[in-house]
C-alpha positions as CSV (number, residue, x, y, z in Angstrom):
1,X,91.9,107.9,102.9
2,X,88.1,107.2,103.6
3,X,85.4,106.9,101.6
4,X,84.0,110.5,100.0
5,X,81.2,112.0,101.7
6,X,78.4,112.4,100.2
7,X,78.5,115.5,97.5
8,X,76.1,117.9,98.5
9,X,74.3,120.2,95.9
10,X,74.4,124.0,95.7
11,X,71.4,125.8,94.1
12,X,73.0,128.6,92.9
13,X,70.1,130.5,90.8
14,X,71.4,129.8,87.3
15,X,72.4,125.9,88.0
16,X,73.1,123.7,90.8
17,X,76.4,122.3,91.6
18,X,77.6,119.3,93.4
19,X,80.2,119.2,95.7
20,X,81.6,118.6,98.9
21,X,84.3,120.4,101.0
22,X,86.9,118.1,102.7
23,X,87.9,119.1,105.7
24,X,92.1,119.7,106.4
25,X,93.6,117.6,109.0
26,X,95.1,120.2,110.5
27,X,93.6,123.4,110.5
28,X,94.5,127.0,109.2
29,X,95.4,126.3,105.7
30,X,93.9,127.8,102.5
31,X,91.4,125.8,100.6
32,X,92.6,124.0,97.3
33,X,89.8,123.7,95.0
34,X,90.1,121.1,92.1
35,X,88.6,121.5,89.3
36,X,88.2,118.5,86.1
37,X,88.5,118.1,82.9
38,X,85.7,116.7,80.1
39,X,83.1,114.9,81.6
40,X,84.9,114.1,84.5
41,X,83.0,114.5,87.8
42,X,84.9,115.5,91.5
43,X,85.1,112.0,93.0
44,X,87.9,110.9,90.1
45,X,90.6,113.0,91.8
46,X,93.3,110.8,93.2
47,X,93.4,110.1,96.4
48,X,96.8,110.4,96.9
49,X,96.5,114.2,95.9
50,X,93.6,114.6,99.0
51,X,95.5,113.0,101.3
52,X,98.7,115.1,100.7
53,X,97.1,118.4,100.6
54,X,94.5,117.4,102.8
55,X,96.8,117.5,105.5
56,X,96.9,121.1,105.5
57,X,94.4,122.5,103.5
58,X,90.5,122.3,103.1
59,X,89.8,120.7,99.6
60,X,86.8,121.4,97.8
61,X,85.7,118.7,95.4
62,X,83.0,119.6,92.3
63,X,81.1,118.3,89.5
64,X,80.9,120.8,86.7
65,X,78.0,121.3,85.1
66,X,76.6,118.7,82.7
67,X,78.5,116.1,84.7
68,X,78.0,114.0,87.8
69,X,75.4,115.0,90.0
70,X,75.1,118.9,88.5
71,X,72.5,120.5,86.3
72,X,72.3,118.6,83.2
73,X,71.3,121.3,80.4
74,X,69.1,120.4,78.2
75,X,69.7,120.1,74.1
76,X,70.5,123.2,72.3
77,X,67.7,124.6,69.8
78,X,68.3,125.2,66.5
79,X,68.2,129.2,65.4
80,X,67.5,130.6,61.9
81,X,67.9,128.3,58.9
82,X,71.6,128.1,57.8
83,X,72.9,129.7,61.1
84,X,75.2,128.0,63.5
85,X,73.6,126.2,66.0
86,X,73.6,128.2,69.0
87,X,76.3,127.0,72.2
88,X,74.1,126.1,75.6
89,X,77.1,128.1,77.4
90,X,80.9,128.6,77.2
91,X,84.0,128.1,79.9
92,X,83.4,131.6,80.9
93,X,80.0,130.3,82.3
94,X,81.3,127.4,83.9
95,X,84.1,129.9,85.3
96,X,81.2,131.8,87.0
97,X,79.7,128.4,88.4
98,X,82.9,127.9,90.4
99,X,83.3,131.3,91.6
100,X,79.1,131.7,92.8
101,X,80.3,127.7,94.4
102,X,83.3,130.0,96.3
103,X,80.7,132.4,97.3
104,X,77.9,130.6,98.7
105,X,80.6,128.7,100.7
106,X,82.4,131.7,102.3
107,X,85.4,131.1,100.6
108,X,87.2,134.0,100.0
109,X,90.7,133.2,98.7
110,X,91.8,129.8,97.6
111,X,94.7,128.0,95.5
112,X,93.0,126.5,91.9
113,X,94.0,122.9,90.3
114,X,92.7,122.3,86.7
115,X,92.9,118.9,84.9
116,X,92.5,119.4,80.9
117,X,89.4,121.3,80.5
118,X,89.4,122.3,84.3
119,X,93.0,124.1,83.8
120,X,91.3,126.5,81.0
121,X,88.5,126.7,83.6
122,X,90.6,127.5,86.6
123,X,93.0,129.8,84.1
124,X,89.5,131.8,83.3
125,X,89.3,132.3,86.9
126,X,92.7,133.2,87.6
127,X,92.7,136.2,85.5
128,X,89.6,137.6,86.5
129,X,89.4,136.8,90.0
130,X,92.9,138.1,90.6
131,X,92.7,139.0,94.3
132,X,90.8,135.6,95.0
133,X,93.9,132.9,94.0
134,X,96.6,132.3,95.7
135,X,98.1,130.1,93.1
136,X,97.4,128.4,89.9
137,X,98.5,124.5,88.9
138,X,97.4,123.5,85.1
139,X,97.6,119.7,84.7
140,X,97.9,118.5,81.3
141,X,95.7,121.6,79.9
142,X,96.4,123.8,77.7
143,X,98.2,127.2,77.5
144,X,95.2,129.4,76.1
145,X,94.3,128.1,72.6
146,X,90.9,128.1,71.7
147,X,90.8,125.0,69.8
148,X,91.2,121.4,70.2
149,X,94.3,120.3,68.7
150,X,93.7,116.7,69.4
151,X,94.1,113.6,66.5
152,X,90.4,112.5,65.5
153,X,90.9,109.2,67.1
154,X,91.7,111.2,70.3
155,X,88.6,113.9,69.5
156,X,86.2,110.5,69.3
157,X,87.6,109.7,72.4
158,X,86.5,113.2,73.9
159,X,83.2,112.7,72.9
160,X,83.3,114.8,69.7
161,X,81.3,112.4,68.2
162,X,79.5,109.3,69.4
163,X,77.8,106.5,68.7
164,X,73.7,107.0,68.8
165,X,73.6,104.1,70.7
166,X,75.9,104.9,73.4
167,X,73.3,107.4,74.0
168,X,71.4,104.9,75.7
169,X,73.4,102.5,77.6
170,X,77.4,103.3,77.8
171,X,80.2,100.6,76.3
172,X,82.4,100.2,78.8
173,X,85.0,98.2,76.9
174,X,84.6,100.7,74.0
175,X,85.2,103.8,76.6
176,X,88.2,101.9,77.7
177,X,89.7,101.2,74.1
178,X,89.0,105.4,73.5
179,X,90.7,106.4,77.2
180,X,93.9,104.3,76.1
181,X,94.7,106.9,73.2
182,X,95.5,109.0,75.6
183,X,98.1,107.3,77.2
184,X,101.6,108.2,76.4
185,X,104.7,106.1,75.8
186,X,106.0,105.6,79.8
187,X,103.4,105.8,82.7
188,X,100.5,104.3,81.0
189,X,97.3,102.8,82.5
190,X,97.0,99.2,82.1
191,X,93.2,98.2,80.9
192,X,91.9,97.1,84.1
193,X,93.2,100.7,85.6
194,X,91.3,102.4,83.1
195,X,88.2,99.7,83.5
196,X,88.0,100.4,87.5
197,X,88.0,104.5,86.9
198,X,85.6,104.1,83.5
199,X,82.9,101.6,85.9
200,X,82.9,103.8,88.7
201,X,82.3,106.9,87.2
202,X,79.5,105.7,85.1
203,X,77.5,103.7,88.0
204,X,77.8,107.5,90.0
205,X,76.2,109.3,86.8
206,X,76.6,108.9,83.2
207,X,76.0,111.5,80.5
208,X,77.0,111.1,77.4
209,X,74.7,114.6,75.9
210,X,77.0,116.8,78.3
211,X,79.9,115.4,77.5
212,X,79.4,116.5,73.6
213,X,77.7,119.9,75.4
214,X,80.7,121.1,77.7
215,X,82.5,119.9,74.8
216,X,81.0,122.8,72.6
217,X,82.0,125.2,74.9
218,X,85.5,124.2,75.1
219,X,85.4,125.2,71.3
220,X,83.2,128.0,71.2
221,X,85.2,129.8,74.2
222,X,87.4,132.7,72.6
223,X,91.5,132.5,72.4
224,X,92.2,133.4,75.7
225,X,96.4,133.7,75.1
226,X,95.7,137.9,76.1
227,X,93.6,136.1,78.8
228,X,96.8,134.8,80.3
229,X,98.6,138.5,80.6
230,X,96.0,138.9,83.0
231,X,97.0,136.0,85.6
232,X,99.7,137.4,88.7
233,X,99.7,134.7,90.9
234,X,101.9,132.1,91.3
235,X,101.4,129.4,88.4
236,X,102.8,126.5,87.6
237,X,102.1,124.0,84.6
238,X,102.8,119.8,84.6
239,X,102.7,118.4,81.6
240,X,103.6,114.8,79.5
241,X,105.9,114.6,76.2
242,X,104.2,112.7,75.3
243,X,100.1,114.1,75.4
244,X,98.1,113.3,72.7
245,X,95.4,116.1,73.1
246,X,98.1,118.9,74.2
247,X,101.6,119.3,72.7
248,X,104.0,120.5,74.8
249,X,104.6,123.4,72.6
250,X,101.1,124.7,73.0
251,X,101.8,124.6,76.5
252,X,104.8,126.7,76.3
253,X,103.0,129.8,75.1
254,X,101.1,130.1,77.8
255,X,104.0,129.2,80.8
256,X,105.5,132.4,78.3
257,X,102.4,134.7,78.6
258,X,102.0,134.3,82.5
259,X,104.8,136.4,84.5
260,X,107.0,133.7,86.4
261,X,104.8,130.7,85.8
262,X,106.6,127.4,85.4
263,X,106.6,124.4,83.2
264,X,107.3,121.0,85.0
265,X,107.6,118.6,82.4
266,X,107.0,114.6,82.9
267,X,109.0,112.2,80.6
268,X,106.5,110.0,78.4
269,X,103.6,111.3,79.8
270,X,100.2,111.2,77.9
271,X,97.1,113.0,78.9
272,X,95.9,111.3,82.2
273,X,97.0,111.2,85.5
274,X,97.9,107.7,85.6
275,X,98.2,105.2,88.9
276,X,102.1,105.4,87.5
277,X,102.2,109.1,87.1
278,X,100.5,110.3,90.4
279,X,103.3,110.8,92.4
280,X,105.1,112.7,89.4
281,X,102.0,115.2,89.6
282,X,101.5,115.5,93.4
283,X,105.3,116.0,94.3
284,X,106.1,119.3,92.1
285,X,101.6,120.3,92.9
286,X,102.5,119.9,96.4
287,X,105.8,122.2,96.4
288,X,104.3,125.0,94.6
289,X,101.0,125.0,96.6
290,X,103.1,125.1,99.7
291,X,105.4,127.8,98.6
292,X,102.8,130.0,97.7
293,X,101.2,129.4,101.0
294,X,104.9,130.8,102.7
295,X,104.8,133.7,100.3
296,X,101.3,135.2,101.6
């Protein structure tokens, strides 16, 4: 695949969001927008899952907000004395930034990927845009539980707490030693896989502020398990054994709260999509994309 274009940057009234729409190689399909997880910005996608769906589809790349290129939000001021701090936003907002993104590009009906974060994102999205997806794929997210199950190693890894001085100027051998808790116990990232993807995201933008930020509204969004009733298209989950941040259990209630969403499960599997695990994600992705395409 080529180089990215350059992401472009939407001013959509209550924040701008960066992005950039790829293009299908051939034409007539229906767009896939991805959407990530924590801190993640759109140029991490791999490019093995562009190239595939590429093919056929237009695929719309984004930054969420308070990462990449996006609108950085400022810190959250302190209310009453005593009272919990107030959140800067919640996924429901960031829900509404991809959906005003849809709009301003004309797109009226498209198929949803969301990694981690960007699955409770994109699941936000199916169940209130009904008529707008064509089909749902959670990868490694979670299936509608508001909190953050994680172990406290893996929550410092997040970016539920950091160091005051990272702040400043990021650690890159520290961010690597955090992203291999998330491995699993088969398809792992070796260190300099996890170094190349670390460097290159922080030399594009680096904010450490909306990382803790987005991760307040992961936990101040509501339970959204009656959320899922609410999703009719076609949906399918992938998920590890083996995921540190998201037991397969958790993932189960939700596969049982959509009607005829699916659970592919991947052996060993930990949270990321790994170099090793890419083509685990992409072939089942690829199928039920492509089905729901034949179905209408």
């Amino acid at each position: 695949m080529a180089a990215l274009p350059t992401f472009s940057t939407a001013d959509l009234g209550h924040v701008s969001i960066a992005h950039t729409l790829l293009p299908a190689g051939r034409p007539g399909g229906m767009p896939v927008v991805f959407v990530h997880g924590l801190s993640m910005q759109g140029p991490e996608w791999p490019e093995a899952f562009l190239d595939d769906l590429g093919a056929d589809h237009p695929v719309l790349l984004l930054d969420n907000r308070d990462a990449g290129l996006s609108t950085a939000f400022g810190p959250v001021v302190l209310g009453e004395p005593g009272a919990s701090p107030p959140q800067a936003y919640d996924l429901f907002d960031m829900a509404r930034d991809v959906v005003a993104l849809l709009d301003r590009l004309g797109l009226d009906r498209v198929h949803l990927v969301g990694y981690s974060m960007g699955g409770r994102i994109t699941q936000i999205i199916a169940a209130t845009e009904q008529s707008r997806v064509a089909s749902l794929t959670c990868l490694s997210s979670t299936g509608g539980r508001r909190q953050v199950e994680a172990k406290a190693e893996v929550r410092d890894a997040l970016g539920a707490a950091r160091a005051e001085r990272l702040l400043h100027e990021p650690d890159i051998e520290l961010f690597v030693a955090q992203s291999r808790l998330l491995d699993g116990t088969a398809l792992q990232a070796s260190d300099d896989e996890h170094r190349r993807r670390i460097t290159r995201a922080v030399a594009r933008s680096y904010r450490p502020l909306g990382t803790g930020r987005q991760m307040a509204a992961i936990e101040s969004t509501m339970d959204r398990r009656e959320l899922l009733g609410q999703i009719i298209c076609p949906t399918l989950f992938i998920h590890g054994t083996a995921d540190p941040v998201v037991t397969l259990d958790r993932v189960r209630e939700g596969v049982e709260r959509i009607s005829g969403a699916r659970l592919h499960v991947i052996q060993g599997l930990g949270h990321l999509i790994t170099e090793a695990a890419t083509p685990l994600f992409l072939a089942p992705l690829a199928a039920h994309i492509r089905a729901a395409d034949a179905r209408g």
